[in-house]
N, CA, C and O atoms as a GROMACS GRO file, in nm:
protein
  556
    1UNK      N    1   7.342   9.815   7.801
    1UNK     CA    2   7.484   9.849   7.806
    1UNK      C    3   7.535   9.853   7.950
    1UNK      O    4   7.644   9.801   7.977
    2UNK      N    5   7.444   9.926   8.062
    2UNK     CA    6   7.481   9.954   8.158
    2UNK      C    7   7.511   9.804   8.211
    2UNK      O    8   7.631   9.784   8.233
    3UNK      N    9   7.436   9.711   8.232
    3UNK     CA   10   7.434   9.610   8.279
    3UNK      C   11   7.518   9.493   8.234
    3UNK      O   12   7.539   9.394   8.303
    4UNK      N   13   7.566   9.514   8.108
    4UNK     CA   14   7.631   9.407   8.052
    4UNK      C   15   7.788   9.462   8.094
    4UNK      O   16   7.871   9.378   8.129
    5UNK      N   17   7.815   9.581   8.091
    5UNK     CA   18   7.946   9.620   8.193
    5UNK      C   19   7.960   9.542   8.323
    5UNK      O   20   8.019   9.438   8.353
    6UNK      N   21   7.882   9.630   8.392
    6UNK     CA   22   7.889   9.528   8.496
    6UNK      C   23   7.883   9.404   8.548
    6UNK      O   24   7.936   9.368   8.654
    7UNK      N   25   7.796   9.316   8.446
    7UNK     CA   26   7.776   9.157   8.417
    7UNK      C   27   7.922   9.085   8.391
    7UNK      O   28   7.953   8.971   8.426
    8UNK      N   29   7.998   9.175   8.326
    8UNK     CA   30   8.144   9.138   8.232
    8UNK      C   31   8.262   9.102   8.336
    8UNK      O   32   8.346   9.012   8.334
    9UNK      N   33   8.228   9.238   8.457
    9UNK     CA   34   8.294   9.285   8.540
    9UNK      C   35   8.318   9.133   8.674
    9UNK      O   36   8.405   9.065   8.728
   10UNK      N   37   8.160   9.156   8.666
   10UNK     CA   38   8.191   8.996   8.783
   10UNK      C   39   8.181   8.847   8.715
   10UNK      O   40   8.188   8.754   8.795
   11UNK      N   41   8.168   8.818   8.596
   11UNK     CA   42   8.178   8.713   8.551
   11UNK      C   43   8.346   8.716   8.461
   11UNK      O   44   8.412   8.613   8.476
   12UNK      N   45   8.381   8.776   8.414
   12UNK     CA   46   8.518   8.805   8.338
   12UNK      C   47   8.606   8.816   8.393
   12UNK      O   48   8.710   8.755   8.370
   13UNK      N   49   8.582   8.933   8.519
   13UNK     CA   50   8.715   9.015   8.585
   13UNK      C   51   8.758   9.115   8.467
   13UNK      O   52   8.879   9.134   8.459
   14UNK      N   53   8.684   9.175   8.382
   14UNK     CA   54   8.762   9.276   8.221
   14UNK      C   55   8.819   9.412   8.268
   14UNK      O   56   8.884   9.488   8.196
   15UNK      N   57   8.784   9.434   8.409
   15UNK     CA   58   8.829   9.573   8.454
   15UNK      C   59   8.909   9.571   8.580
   15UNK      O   60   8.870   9.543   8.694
   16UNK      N   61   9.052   9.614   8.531
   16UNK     CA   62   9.162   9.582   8.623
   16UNK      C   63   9.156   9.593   8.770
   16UNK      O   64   9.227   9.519   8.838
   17UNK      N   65   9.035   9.721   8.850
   17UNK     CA   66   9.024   9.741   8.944
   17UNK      C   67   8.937   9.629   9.023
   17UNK      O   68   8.946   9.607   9.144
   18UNK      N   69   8.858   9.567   8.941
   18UNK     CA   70   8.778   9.467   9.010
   18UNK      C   71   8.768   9.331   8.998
   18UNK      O   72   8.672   9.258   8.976
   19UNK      N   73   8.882   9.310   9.017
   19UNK     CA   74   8.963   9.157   8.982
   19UNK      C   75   9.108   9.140   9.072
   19UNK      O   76   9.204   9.213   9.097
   20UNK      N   77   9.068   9.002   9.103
   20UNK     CA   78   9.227   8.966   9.206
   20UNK      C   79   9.335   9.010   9.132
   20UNK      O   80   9.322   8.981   9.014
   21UNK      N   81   9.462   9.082   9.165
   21UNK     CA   82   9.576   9.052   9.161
   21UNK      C   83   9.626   8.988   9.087
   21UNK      O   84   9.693   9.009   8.985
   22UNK      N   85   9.578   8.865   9.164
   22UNK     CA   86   9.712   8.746   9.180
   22UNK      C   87   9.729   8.720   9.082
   22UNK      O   88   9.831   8.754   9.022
   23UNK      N   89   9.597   8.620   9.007
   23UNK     CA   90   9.532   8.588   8.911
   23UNK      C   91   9.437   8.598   8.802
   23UNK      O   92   9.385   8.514   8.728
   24UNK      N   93   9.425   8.781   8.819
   24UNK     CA   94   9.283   8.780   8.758
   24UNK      C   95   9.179   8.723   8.731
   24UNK      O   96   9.124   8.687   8.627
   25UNK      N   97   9.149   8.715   8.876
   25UNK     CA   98   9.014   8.559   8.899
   25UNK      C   99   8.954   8.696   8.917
   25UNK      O  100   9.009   8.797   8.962
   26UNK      N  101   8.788   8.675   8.859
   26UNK     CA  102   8.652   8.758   8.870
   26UNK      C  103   8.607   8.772   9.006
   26UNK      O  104   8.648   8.668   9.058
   27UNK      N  105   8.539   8.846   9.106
   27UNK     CA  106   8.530   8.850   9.207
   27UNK      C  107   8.429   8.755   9.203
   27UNK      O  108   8.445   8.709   9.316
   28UNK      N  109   8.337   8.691   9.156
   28UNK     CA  110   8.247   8.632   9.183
   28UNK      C  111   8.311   8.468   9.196
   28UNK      O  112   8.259   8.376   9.259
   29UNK      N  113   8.402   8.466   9.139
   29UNK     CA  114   8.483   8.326   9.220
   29UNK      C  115   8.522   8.399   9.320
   29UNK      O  116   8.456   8.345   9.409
   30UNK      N  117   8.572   8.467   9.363
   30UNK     CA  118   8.665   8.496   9.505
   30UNK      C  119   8.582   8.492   9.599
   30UNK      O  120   8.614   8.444   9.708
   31UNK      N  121   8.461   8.540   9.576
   31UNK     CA  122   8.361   8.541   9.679
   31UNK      C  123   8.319   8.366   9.755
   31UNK      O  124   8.253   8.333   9.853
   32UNK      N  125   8.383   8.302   9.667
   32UNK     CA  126   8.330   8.152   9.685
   32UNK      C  127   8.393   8.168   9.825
   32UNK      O  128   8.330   8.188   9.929
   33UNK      N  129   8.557   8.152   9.809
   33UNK     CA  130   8.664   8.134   9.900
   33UNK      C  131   8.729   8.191  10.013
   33UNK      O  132   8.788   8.138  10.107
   34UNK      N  133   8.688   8.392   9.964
   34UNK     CA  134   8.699   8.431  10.101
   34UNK      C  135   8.599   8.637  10.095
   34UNK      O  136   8.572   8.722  10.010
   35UNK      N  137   8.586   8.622  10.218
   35UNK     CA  138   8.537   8.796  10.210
   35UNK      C  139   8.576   8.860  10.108
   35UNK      O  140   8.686   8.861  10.052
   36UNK      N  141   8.476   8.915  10.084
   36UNK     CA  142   8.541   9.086  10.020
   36UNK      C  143   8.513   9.187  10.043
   36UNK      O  144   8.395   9.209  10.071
   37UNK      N  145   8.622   9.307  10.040
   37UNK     CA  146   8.610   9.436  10.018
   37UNK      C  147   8.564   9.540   9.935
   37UNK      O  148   8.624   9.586   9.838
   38UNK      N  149   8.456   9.575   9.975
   38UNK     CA  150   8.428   9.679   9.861
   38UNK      C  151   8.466   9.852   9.878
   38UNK      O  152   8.390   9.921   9.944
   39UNK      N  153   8.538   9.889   9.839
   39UNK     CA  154   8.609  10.027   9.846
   39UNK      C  155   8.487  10.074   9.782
   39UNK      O  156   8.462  10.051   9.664
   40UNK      N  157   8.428  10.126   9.845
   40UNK     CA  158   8.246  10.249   9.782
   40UNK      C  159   8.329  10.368   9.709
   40UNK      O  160   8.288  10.404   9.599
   41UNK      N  161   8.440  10.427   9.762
   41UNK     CA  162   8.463  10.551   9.646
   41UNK      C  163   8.532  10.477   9.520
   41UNK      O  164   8.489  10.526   9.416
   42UNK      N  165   8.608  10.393   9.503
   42UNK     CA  166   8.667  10.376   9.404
   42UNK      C  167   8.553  10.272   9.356
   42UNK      O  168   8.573  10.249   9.237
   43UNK      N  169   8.452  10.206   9.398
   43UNK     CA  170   8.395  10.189   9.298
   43UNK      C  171   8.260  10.244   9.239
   43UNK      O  172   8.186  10.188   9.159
   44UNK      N  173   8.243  10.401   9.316
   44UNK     CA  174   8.183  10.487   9.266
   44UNK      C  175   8.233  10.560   9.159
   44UNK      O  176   8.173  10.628   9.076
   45UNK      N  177   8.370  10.533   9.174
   45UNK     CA  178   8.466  10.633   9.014
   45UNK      C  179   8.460  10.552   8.942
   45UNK      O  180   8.466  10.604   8.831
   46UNK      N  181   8.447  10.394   8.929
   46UNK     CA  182   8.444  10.306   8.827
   46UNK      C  183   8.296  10.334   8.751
   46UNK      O  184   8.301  10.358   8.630
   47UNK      N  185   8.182  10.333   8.809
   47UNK     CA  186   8.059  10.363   8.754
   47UNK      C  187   8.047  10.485   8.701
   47UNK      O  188   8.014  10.480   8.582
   48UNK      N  189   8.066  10.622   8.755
   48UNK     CA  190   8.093  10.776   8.669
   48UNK      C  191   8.181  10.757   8.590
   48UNK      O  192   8.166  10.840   8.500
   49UNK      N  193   8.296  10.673   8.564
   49UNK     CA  194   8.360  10.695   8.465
   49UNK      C  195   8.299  10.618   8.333
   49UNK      O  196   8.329  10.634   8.215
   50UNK      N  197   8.190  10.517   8.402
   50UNK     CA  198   8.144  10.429   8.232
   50UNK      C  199   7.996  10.509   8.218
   50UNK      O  200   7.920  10.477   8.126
   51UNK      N  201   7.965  10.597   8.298
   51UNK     CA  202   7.860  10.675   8.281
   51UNK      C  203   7.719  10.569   8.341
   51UNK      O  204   7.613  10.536   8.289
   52UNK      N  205   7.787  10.535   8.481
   52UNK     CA  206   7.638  10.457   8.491
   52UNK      C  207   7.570  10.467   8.629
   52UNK      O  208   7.667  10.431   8.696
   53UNK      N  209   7.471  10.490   8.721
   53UNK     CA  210   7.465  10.570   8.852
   53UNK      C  211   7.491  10.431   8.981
   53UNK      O  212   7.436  10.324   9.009
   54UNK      N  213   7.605  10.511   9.030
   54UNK     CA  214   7.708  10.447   9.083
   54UNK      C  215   7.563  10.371   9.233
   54UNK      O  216   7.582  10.258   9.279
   55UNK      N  217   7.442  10.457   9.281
   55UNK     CA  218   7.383  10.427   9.362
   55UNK      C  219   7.303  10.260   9.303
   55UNK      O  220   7.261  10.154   9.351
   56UNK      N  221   7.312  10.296   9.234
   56UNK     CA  222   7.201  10.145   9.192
   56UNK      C  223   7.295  10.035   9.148
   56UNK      O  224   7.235   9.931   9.123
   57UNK      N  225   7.441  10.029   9.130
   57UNK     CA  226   7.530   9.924   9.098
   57UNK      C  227   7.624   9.927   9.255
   57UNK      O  228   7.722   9.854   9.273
   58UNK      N  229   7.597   9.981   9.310
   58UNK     CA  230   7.685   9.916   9.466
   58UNK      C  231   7.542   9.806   9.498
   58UNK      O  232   7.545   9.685   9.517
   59UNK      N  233   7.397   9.921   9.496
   59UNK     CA  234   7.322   9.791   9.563
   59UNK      C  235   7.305   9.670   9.506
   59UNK      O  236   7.265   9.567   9.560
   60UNK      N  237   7.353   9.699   9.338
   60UNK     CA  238   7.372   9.542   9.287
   60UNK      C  239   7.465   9.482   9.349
   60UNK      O  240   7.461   9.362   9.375
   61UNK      N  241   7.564   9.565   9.382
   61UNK     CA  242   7.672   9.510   9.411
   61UNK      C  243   7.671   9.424   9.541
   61UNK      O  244   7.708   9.312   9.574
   62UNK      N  245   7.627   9.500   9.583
   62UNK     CA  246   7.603   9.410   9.740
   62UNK      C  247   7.533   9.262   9.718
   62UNK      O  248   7.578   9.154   9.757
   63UNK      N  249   7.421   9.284   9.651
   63UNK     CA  250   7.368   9.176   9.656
   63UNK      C  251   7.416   9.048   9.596
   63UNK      O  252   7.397   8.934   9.636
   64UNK      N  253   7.494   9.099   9.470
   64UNK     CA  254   7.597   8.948   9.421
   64UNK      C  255   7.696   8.918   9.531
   64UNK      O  256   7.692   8.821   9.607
   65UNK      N  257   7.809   9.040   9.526
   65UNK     CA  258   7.912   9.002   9.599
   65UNK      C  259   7.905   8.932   9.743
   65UNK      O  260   7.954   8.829   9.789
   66UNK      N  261   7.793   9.067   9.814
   66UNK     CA  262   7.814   8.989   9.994
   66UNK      C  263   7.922   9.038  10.028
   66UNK      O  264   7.982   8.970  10.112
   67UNK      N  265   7.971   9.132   9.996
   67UNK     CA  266   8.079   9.171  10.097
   67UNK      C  267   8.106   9.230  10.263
   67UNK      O  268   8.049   9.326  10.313
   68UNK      N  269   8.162   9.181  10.299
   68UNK     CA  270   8.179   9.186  10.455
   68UNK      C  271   8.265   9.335  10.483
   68UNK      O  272   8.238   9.388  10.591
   69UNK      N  273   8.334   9.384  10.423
   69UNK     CA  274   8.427   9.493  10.488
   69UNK      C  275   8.397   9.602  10.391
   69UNK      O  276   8.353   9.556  10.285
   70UNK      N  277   8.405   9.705  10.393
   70UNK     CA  278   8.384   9.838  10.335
   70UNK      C  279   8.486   9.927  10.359
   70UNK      O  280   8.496   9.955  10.478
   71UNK      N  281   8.590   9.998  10.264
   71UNK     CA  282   8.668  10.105  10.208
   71UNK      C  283   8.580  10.247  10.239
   71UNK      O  284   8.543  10.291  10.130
   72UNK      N  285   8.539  10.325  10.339
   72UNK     CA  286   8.518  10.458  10.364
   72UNK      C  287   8.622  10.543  10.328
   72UNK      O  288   8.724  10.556  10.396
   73UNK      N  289   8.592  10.622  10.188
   73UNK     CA  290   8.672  10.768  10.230
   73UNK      C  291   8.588  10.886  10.092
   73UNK      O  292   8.530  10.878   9.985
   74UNK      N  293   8.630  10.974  10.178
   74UNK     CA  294   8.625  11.092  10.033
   74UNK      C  295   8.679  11.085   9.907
   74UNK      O  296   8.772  11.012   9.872
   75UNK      N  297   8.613  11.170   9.834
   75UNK     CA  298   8.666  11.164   9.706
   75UNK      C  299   8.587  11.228   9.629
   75UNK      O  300   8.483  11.260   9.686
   76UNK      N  301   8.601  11.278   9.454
   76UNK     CA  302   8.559  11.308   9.373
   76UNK      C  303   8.527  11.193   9.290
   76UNK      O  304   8.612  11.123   9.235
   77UNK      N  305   8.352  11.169   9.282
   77UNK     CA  306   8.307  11.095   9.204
   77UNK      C  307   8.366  11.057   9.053
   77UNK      O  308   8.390  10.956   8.986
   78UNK      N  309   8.372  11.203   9.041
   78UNK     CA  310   8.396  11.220   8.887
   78UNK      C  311   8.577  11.224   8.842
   78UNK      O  312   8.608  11.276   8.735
   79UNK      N  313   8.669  11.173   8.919
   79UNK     CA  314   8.798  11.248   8.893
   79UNK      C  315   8.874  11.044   8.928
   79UNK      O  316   8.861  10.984   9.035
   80UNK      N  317   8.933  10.999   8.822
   80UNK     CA  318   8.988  10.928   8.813
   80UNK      C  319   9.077  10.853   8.978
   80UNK      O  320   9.073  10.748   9.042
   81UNK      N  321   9.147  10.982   8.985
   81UNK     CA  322   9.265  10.961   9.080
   81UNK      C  323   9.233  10.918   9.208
   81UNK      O  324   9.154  10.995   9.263
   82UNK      N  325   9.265  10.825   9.272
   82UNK     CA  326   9.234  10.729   9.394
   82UNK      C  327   9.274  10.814   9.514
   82UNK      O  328   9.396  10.829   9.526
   83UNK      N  329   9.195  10.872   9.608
   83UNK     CA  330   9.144  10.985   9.688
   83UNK      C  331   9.144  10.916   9.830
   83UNK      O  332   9.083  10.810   9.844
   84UNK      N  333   9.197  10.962   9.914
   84UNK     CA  334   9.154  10.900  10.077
   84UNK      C  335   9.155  11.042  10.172
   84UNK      O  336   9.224  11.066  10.272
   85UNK      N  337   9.035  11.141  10.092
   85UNK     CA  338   8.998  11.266  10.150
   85UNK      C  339   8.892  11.246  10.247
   85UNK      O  340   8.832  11.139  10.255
   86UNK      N  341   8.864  11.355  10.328
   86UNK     CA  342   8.726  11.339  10.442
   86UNK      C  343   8.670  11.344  10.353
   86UNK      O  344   8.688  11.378  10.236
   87UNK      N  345   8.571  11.296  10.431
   87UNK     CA  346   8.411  11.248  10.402
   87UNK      C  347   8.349  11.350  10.366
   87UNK      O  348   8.276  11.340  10.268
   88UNK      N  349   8.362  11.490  10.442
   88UNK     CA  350   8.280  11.619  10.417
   88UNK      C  351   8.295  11.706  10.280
   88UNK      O  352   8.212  11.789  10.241
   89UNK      N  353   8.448  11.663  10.196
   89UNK     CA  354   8.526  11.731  10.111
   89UNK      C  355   8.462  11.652   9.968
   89UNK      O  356   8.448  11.703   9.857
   90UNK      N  357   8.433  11.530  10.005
   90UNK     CA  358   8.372  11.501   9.838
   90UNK      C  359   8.226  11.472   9.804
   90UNK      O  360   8.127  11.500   9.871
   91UNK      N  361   8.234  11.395   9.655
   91UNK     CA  362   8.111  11.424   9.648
   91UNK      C  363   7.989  11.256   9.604
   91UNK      O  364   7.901  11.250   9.518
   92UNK      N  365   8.027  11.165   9.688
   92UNK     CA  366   7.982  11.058   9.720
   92UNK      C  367   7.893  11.111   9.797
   92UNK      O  368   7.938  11.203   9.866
   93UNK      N  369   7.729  11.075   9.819
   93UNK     CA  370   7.658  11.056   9.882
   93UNK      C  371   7.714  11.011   9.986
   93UNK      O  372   7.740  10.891   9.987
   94UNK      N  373   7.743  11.081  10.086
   94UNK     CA  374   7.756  10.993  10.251
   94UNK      C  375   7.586  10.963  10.313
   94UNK      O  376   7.566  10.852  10.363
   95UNK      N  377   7.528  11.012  10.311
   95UNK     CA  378   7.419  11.025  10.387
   95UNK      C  379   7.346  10.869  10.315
   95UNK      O  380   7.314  10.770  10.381
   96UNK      N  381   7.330  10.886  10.136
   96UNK     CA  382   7.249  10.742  10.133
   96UNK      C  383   7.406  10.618  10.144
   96UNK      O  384   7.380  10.499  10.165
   97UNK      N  385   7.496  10.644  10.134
   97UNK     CA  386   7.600  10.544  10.174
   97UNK      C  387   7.557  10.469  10.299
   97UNK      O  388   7.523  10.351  10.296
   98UNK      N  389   7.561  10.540  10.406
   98UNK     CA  390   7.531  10.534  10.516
   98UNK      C  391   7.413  10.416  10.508
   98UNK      O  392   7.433  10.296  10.525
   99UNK      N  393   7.280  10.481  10.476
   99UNK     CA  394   7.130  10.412  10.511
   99UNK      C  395   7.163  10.277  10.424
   99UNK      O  396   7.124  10.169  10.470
  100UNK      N  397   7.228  10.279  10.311
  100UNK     CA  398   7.229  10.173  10.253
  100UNK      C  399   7.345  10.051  10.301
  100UNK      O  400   7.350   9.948  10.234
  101UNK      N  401   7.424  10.066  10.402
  101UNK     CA  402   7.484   9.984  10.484
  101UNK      C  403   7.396   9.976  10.606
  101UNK      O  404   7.388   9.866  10.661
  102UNK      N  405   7.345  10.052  10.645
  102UNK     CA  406   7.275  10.034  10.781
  102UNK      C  407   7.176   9.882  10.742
  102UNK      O  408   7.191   9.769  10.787
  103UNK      N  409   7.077   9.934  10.641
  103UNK     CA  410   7.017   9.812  10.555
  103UNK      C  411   7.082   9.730  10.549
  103UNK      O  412   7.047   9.632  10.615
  104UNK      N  413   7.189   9.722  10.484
  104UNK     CA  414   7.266   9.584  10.503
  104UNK      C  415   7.311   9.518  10.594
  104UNK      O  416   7.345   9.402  10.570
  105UNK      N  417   7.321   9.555  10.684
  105UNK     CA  418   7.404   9.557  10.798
  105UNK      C  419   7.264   9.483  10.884
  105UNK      O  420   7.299   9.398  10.966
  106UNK      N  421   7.181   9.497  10.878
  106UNK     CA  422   7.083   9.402  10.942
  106UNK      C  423   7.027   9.299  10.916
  106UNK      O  424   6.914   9.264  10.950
  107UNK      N  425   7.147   9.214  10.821
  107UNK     CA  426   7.134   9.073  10.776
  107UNK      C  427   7.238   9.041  10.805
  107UNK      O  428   7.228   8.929  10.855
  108UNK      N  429   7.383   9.086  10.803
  108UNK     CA  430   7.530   9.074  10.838
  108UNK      C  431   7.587   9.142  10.923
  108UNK      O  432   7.558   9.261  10.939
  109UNK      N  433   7.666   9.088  10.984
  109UNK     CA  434   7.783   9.210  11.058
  109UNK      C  435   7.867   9.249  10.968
  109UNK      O  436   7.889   9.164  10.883
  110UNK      N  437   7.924   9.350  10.956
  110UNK     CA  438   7.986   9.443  10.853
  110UNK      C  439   8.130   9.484  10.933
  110UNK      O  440   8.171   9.460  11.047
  111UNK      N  441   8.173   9.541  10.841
  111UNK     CA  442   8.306   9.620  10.922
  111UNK      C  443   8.364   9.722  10.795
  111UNK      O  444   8.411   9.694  10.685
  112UNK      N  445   8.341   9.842  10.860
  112UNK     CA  446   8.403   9.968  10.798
  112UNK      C  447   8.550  10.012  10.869
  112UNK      O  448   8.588  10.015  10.986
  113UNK      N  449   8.619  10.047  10.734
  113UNK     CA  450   8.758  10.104  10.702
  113UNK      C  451   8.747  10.248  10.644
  113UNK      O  452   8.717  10.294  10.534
  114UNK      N  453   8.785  10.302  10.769
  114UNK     CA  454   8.797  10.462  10.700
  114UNK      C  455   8.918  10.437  10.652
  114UNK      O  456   9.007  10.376  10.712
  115UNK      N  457   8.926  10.494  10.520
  115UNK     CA  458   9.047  10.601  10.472
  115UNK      C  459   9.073  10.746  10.458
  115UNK      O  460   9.057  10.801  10.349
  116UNK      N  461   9.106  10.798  10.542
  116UNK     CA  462   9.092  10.950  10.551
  116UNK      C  463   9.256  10.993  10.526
  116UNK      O  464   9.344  10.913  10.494
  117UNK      N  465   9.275  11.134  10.548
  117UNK     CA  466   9.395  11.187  10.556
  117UNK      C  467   9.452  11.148  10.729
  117UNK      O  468   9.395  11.112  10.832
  118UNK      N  469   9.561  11.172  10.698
  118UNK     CA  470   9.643  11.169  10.859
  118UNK      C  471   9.712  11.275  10.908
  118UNK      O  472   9.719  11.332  11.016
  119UNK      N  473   9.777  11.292  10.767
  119UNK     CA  474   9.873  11.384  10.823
  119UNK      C  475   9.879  11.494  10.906
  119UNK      O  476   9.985  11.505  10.968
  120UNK      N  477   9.781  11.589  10.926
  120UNK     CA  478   9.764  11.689  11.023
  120UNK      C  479   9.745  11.655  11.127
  120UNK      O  480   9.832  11.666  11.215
  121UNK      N  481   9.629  11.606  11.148
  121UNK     CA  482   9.554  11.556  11.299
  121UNK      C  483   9.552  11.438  11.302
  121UNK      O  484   9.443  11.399  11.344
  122UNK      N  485   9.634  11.341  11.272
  122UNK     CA  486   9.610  11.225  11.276
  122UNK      C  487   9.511  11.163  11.307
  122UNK      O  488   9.415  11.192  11.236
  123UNK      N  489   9.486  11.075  11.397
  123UNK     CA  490   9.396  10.973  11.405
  123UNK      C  491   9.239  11.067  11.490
  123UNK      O  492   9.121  11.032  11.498
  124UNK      N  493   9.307  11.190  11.538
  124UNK     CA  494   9.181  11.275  11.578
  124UNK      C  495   9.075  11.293  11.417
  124UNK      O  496   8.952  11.294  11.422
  125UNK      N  497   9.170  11.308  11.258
  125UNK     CA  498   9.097  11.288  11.170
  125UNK      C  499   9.024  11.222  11.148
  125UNK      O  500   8.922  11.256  11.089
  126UNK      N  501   9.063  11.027  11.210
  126UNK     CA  502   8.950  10.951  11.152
  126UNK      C  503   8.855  10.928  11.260
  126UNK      O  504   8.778  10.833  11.242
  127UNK      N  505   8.840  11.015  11.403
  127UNK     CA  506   8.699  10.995  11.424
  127UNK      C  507   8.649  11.138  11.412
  127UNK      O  508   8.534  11.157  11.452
  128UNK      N  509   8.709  11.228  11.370
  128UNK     CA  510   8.575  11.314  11.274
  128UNK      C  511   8.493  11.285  11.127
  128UNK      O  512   8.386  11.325  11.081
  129UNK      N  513   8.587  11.206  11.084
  129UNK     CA  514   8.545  11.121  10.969
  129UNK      C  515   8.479  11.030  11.013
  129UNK      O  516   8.378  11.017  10.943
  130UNK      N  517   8.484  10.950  11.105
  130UNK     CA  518   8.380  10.836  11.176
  130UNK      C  519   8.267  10.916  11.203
  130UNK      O  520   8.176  10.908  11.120
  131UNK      N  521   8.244  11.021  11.336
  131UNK     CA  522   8.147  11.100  11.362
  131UNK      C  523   8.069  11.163  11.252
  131UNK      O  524   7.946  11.160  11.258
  132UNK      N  525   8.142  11.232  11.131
  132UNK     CA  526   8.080  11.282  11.013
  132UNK      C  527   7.982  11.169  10.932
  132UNK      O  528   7.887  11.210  10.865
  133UNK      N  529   8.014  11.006  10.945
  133UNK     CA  530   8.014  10.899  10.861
  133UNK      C  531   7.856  10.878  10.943
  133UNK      O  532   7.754  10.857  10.879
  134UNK      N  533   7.859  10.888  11.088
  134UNK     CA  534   7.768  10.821  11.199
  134UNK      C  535   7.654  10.950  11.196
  134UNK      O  536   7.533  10.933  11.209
  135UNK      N  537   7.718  11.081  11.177
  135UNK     CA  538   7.570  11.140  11.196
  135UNK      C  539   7.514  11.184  11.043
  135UNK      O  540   7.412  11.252  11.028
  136UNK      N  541   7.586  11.140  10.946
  136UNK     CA  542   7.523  11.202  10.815
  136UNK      C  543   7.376  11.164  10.780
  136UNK      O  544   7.330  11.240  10.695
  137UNK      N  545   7.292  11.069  10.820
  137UNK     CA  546   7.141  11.056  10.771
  137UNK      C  547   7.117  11.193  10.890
  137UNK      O  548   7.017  11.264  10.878
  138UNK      N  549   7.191  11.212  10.970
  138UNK     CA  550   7.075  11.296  11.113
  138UNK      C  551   7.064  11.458  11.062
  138UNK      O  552   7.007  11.548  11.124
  139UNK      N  553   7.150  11.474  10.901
  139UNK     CA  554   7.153  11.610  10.899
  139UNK      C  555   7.032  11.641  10.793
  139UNK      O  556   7.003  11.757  10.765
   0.00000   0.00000   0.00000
């Protein structure tokens, strides 16, 4: 079950979040033509919400897709609503997030996108969210 979701997901495009726009082309064509983004919290809420462990379908994920850029932010695994909280406030693994891009990251160059809050401290937020992101295996 677990697998045939996700099989559906990149050969179909059947789940609105993980499919172009434009066209509802499957990411696994898009990948032909250009980078992709993988947002790690929202597609850690896609896996808790079909009940399936979100750690072992990103590293699938990686390995079909190949994606070049990464979506950093907080959030509640378990809570539908699309979240761009610190890193320290939810409940995504930062620490194996982390090791498991570092891993990747030593076959590709990568590029991470925090999404954090702004509004208070602005951009002083996203390098405590960077710093929180950089020392989480050291804790």
């Amino acid at each position: 079950m677990e697998s045939e979701w996700f099989s559906s997901i990149l050969q179909n495009g059947r789940e609105g979040g993980l499919r172009s726009c434009n066209n509802q082309v499957p990411l696994i064509k898009i990948k032909e033509k250009k980078d992709i983004c993988l947002d790690i919290t929202k597609f850690a809420k896609a896996c808790v919400y079909h009940n399936i462990n979100y750690k072992e379908y990103i590293v699938k994920a990686l390995d079909i897709l190949q994606p070049e850029y990464f979506h950093i932010s907080g959030g509640d695994a378990s809570s539908p609503i699309d979240e761009h909280g610190n890193l320290w406030e939810g409940t995504i693994d930062c620490k194996w997030v982390k090791g498991v891009l570092e891993d990747y990251a030593k076959e590709k160059d990568i590029y991470l996108v925090f999404e954090n809050p702004k509004a208070k401290n602005g951009l002083d937020n996203d390098i405590r969210n960077m710093t929180y992101f950089k020392q989480s295996n050291e804790k």
